[in-house]
C-alpha positions as CSV (number, residue, x, y, z in Angstrom):
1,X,-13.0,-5.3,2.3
2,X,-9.6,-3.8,2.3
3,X,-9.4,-0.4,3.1
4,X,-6.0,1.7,2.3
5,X,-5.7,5.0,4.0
6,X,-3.5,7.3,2.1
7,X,-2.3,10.5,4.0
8,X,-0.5,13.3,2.6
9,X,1.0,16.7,4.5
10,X,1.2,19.7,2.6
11,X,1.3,17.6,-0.9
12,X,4.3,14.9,0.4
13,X,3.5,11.2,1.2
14,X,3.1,10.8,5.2
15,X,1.7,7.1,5.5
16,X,-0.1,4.6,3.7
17,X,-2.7,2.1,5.4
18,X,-3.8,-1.1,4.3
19,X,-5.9,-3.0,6.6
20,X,-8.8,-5.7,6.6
21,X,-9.1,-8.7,4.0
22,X,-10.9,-8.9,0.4
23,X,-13.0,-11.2,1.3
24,X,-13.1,-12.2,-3.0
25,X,-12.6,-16.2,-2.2
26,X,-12.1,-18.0,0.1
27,X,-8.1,-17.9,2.8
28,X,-5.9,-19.2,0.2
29,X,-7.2,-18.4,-3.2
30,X,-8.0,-15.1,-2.8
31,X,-6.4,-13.1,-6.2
32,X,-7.4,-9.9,-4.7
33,X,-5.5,-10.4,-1.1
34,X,-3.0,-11.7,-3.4
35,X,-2.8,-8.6,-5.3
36,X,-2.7,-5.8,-3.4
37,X,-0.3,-8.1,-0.8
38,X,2.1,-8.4,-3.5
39,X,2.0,-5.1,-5.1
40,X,2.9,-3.4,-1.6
41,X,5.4,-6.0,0.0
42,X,7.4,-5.9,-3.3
43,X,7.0,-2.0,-3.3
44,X,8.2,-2.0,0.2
45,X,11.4,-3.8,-0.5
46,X,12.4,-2.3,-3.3
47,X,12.5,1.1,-1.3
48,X,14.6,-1.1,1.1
49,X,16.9,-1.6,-1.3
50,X,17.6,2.1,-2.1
51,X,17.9,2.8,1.5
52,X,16.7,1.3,4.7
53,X,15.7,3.7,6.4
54,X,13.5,5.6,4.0
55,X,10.3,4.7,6.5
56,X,9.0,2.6,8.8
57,X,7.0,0.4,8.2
58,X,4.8,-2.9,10.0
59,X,3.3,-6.0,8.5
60,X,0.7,-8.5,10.3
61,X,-1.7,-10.6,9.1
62,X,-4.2,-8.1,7.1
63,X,-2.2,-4.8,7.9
64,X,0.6,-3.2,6.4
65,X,1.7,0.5,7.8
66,X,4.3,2.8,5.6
67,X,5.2,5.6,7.6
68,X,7.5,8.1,5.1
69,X,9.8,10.0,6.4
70,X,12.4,10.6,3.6
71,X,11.4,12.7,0.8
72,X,13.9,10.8,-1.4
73,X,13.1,10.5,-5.0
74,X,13.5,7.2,-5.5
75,X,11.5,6.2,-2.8
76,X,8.3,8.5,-3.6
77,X,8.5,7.3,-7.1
78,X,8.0,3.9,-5.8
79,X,5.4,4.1,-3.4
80,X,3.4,6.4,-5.9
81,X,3.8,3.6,-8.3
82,X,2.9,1.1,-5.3
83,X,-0.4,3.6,-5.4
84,X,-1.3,3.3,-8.7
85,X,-1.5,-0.3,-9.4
86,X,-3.6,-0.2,-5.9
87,X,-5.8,1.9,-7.6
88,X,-5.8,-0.3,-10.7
89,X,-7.1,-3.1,-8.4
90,X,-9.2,-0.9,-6.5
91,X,-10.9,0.2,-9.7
92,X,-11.0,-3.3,-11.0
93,X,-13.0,-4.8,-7.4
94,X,-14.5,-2.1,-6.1
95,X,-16.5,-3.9,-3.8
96,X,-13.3,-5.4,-2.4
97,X,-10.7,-2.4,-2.4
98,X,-11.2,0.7,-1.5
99,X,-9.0,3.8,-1.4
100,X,-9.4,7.0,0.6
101,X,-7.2,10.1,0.9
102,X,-6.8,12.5,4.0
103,X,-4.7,15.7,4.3
């Protein structure tokens, strides 16, 4: 299952934590890993794009980290978009995604 961590400190965006593997099909064809792998890597470098150092972040094989630590516009708007077709996924394979908020 992929699990994605979503923390927020005093209503702003802190981090965001996706870990683990879908486990929908088998390495290779696996729509779901696809999914939510695209939908953040393409979310991440769009924020890049606006500005570089927005957050940090860290990707290895079944984890991505976002670390916030602007409060630009831009960049929120984007990662709570990134959140939102998560959820859309999440919602859609439900025993494969699941989302949990903290803070």
């Amino acid at each position: 299952m992929i699990k994605i961590l979503v923390n927020k400190k005093s209503n702003q965006l802190s981090y965001i934590k996706i870990s683990g593997h879908a486990n929908y099909s088998k390495d290779g064809s696996d729509i779901v890993c696809a999914a939510v792998s695209s939908i953040a890597q393409t979310s991440i470098n769009a924020c890049l794009m606006f500005d570089r150092n927005c957050f940090n972040y860290k990707v290895n094989d079944g984890l991505i980290i976002i670390e916030n630590i602007s409060n630009d516009e831009i960049t929120l708007k984007l990662l709570s978009n990134m959140l939102l077709m998560l959820e859309q996924v999440a919602n859609d394979y439900p025993k494969n995604v699941n989302i949990r908020n903290e803070g």
